[in-house]
C-alpha positions as CSV (number, residue, x, y, z in Angstrom):
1,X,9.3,-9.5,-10.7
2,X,5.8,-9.8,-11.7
3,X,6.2,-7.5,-14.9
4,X,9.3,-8.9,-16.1
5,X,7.9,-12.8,-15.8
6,X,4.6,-11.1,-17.9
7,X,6.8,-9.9,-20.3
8,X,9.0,-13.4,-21.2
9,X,5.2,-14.8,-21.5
10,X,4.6,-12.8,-23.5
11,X,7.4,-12.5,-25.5
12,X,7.7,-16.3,-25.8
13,X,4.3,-16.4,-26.8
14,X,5.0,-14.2,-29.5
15,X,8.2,-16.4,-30.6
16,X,6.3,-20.0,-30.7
17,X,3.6,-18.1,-33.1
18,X,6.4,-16.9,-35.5
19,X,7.8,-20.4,-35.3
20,X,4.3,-21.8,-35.9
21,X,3.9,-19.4,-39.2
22,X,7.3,-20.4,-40.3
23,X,7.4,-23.8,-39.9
24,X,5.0,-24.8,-42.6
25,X,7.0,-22.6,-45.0
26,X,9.9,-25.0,-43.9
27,X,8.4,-27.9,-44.4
């Protein structure tokens, strides 16, 4: 459904900006 795909957007979205913040600690 329309909710659940805006939801895994936007939960993916969320994910790849904590990877983005963590990856420079990583690094």
């Amino acid at each position: 459904p329309l909710f659940y795909k805006d939801n895994t957007r936007m939960f993916y979205g969320d994910a790849k900006k904590s990877v983005d913040s963590l990856l420079p600690m990583i690094e």
